[in-house]
N, C-alpha and C positions, 0 to 999 in steps of 0.2 A: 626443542624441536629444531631450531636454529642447525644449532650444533650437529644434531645429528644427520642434517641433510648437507653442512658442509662438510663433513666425516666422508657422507657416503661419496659426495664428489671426490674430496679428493682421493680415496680410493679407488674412485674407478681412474680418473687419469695415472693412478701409481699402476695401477693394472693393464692400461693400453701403454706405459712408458714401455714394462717389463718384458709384455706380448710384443711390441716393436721389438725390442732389446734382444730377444730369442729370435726373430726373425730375422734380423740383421744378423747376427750371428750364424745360424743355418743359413744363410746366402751367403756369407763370408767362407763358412766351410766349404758350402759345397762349392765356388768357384776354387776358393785355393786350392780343394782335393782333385778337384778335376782337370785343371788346368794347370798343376806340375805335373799329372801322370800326363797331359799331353805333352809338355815341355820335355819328357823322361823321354817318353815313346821317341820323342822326333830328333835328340839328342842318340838314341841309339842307332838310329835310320840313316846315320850320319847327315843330319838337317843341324847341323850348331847356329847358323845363322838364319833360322827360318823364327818367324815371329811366335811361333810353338815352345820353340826352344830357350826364348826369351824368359819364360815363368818359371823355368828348372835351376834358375838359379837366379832366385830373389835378389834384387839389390833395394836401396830405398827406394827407386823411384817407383817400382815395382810393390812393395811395402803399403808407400802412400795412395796408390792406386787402391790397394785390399779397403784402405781406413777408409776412404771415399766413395767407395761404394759402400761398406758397410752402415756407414751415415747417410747416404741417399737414399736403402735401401729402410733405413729406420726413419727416418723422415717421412717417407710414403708412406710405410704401415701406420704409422703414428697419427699422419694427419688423416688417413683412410677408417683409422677407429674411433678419429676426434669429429668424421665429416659431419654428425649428426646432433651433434653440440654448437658445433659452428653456424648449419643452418637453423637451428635453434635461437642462434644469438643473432642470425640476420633477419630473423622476423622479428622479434624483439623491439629488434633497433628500428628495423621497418616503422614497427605498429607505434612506437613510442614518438615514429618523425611523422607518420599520421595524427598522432594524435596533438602532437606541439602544434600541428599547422589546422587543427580544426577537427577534424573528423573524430567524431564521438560513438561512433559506431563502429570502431577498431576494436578486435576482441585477440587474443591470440589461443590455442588451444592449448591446453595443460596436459605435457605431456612427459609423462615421469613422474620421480618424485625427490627432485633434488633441487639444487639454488637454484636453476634456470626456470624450473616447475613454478617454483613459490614465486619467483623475480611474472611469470605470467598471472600468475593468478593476484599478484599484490596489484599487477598493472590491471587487470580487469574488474577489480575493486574497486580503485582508483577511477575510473571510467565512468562507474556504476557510481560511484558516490557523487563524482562531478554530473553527470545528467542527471541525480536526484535533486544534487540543490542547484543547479541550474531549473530545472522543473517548479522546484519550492519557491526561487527569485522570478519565474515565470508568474505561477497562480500569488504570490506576495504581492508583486504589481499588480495582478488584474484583481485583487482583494481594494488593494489600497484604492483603486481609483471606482472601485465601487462603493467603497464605503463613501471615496470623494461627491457619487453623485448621490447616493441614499444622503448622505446630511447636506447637499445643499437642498434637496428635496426637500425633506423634512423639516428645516429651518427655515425656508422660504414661505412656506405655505403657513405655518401660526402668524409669523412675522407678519405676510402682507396682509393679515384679515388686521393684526393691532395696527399696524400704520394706517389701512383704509380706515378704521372704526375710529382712532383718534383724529383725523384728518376730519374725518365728518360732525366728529366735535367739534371742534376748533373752526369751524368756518360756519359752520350751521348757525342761524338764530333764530332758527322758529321751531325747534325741538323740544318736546315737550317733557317735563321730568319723570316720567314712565320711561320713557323712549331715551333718554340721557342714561339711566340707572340700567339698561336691558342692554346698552351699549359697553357702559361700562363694566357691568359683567361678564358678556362675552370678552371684551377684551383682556378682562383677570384671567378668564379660561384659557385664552389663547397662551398668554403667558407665561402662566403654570404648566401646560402642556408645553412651552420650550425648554423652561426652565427644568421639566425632568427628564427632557430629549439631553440637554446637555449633559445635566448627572449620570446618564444610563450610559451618556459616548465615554464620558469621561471612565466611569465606572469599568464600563464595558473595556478599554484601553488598556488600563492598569491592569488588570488581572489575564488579558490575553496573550499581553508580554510580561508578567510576571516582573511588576512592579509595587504589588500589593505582599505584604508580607504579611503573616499572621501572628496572631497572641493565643496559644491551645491554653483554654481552661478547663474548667469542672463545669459544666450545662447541663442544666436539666432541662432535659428535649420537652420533655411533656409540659412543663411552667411556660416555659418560650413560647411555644404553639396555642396555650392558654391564649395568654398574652397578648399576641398576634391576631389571634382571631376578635379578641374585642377589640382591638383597636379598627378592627375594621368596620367595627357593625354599624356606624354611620353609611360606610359601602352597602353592605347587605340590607339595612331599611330603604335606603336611597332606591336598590334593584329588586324590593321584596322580597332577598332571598332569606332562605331559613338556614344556620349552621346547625354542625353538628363535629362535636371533637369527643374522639373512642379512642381508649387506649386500655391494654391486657395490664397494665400497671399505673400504678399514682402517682409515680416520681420515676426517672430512668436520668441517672448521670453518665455523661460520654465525654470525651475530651475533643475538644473543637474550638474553633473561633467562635466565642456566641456574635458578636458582630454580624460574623460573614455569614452564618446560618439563617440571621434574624434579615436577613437581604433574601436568602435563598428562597424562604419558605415564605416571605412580603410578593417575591414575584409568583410564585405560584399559586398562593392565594389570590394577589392580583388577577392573576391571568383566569383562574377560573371565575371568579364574579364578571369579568367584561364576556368572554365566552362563555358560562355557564347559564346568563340571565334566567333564557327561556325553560330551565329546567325546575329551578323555581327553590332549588337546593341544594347544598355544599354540603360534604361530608369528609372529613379528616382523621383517618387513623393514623394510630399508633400501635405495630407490635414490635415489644423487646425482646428482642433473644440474651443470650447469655455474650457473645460477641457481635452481635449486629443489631440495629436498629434500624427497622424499615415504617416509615411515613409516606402515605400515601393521600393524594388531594385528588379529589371525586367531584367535576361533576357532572349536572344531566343535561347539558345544552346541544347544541351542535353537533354531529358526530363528525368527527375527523375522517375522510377520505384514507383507507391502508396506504394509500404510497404515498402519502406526504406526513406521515409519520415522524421518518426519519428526517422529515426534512427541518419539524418544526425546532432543533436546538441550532440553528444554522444564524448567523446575524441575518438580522434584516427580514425574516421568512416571516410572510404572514399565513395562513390558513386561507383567509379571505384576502384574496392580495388587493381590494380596494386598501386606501388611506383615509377610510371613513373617522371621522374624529370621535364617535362613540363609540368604536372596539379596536380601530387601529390605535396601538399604540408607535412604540419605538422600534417593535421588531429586534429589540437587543434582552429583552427580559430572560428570556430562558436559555438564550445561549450565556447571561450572565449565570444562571442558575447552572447550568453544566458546568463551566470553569471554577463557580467555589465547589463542588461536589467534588469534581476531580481532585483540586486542592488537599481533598480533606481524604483521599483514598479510597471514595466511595464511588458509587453507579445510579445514576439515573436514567428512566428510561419511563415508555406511553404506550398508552393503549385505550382506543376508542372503539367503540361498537354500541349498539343499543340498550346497554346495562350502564353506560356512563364515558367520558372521559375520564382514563386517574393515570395523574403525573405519579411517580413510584420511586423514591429516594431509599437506598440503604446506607447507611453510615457505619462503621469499624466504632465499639464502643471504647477501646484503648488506642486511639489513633494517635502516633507517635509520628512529629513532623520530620524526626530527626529518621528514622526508615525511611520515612515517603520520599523525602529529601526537597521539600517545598518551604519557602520562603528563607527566612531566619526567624527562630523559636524568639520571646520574649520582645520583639518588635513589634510597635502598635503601627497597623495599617492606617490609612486616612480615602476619604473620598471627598 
């Protein structure tokens, strides 16, 4: 493409040299035809000495006159068939000393289709690329220092309930060992609740900058999600709920991180016992296709508002945007859950209405990291 747009330039200046070249030439003729038959005429009139009579018999000086106009006369046509190249090259140069000095809003119009075209259009690329990631280091700052205030937030608040609870240990002596025991379990709670704000930040970090590498094995979706669900069912007696795991097959192998999936599908089961409470049950399918595998988490609590749908894989989004310690958690769970999904060349996606919440994962049953082009294959991740 290159090539062939510096082809056509230079053709076309071989074509305005030649167009001058012939134009000089017919100005050269027609002055020297004209202007010895006046030198002829005025030489017969007996004028030898009239400035007429001069051209009827060339000498050099006369000669180098013909070549000087001829070249003056090819100069003009030349730069008169170049004027529009030239103004071409003086926007160029314009928009390219606007844009060195600041001005991001300099565009030039592409016009033609030759190096000066491509040299506009690579410059308003260039343009468009710079106010994108000027844009991208815009909302990366205003990301970073929200996330700065979400974790002081979040850290503050476990923190000052363990400092005031132990403090009131520690100086108190009339407490009585009910009331010591009720203290020191809230203050476990509080704890534990930092202690998985940090893993979730930590978590949530690595894999947003693509610091998490994966290990793709052989998983069987269905054993995993088994799996997963008893281990939660001290959660579900704790919330009275009832599960329920469905699946179109007994066994489905897929190639995956089972690590990162056994994160994925921890926080959506998560997330549906803290939000599903009032519904009084959880339900988890499973159908396998021949190349996909789609899992879905069901359940009957709360219905999500349609516009904050989208909102809920966002860091930090709660539904309920209180920081109630019974259903707020980190606000980082599902948008961890979209980054391994992504990871793995799949789609997640929700839908709530009065038939349920269900989180909705499909996964590629041949997912090849080396396509997707995610992490480095044979590396073990860590959190």
């Amino acid at each position: 493409m290159k090539n062939d747009m510096s082809r056509r330039f230079h053709t076309r200046v071989i074509t305005n040299i030649i167009l001058s070249a012939m134009f000089a030439c017919l100005v050269d003729l027609f002055l020297v035809t004209n202007l010895t038959m006046l030198g002829e005429y005025a030489v017969r009139q007996g004028r030898e000495k009239s400035l007429q009579a001069v051209f009827y018999q060339p000498d050099a000086v006369i000669t180098l006159l013909y070549v000087l106009a001829g070249i003056a006369t090819f100069s003009a046509a030349f730069l008169v068939l170049q004027k529009k190249s030239m103004d071409y090259i003086i926007k160029l140069s314009t928009a390219i000393r606007n844009i060195s000095e600041g001005d991001l809003n300099t565009t030039v119009e592409v016009v033609g289709d030759d190096e000066f075209s491509a040299m506009a259009a690579n410059l308003n690329k260039m343009v468009g690329d710079i106010r994108t990631l000027m844009d991208k280091e815009r909302e990366s700052e205003r990301t970073k220092n929200e996330l700065i205030t979400n974790i002081a937030h979040d850290l503050r608040t476990p923190l000052t309930s363990i400092i005031g609870y132990l403090e009131l240990l520690s100086v108190s002596t009339n407490i009585t060992p009910e009331m010591e025991k009720k203290y020191i379990n809230i203050t476990y709670t509080k704890a534990k609740r930092l202690e998985k704000l940090i893993e979730d930040l930590f978590g949530f970090t690595k894999l947003n900058y693509g610091k998490v590498s994966m290990k793709v094995t052989k998983v069987d979706i269905v054993k995993l999600l088994s799996q997963l669900l008893e281990e939660f069912y001290p959660n579900f007696m704790d919330k009275n709920l009832a599960y329920e795991l469905q699946s179109n097959v007994p066994a489905k192998m897929i190639n995956a991180d089972g690590n990162l999936l056994a994160r994925l599908f921890d926080n959506l089961i998560n997330n549906a016992i803290k939000y599903g409470a009032e519904g009084k049950r959880i339900v988890v399918k499973i159908h396998a296709a021949e190349t996909m595998v789609t899992v879905s988490v069901t359940n009957y609590g709360y219905v999500i508002p349609k516009e904050e749908l989208p909102l809920l894989f966002e860091k930090f989004y709660r539904v309920e945007q209180s920081r109630s310690s019974n259903t707020g958690g980190t606000g980082l769970g599902l948008a961890i859950a979209r980054n391994i999904v992504e990871m793995h060349g799949g789609t997640i996606g929700v839908a709530s209405d009065l038939n349920g919440t269900v989180f909705t994962v499909r996964l590629q049953v041949d997912f090849d990291i080396n396509k997707e082009n995610f992490g480095n294959p044979g590396e073990k991740h860590e959190f």
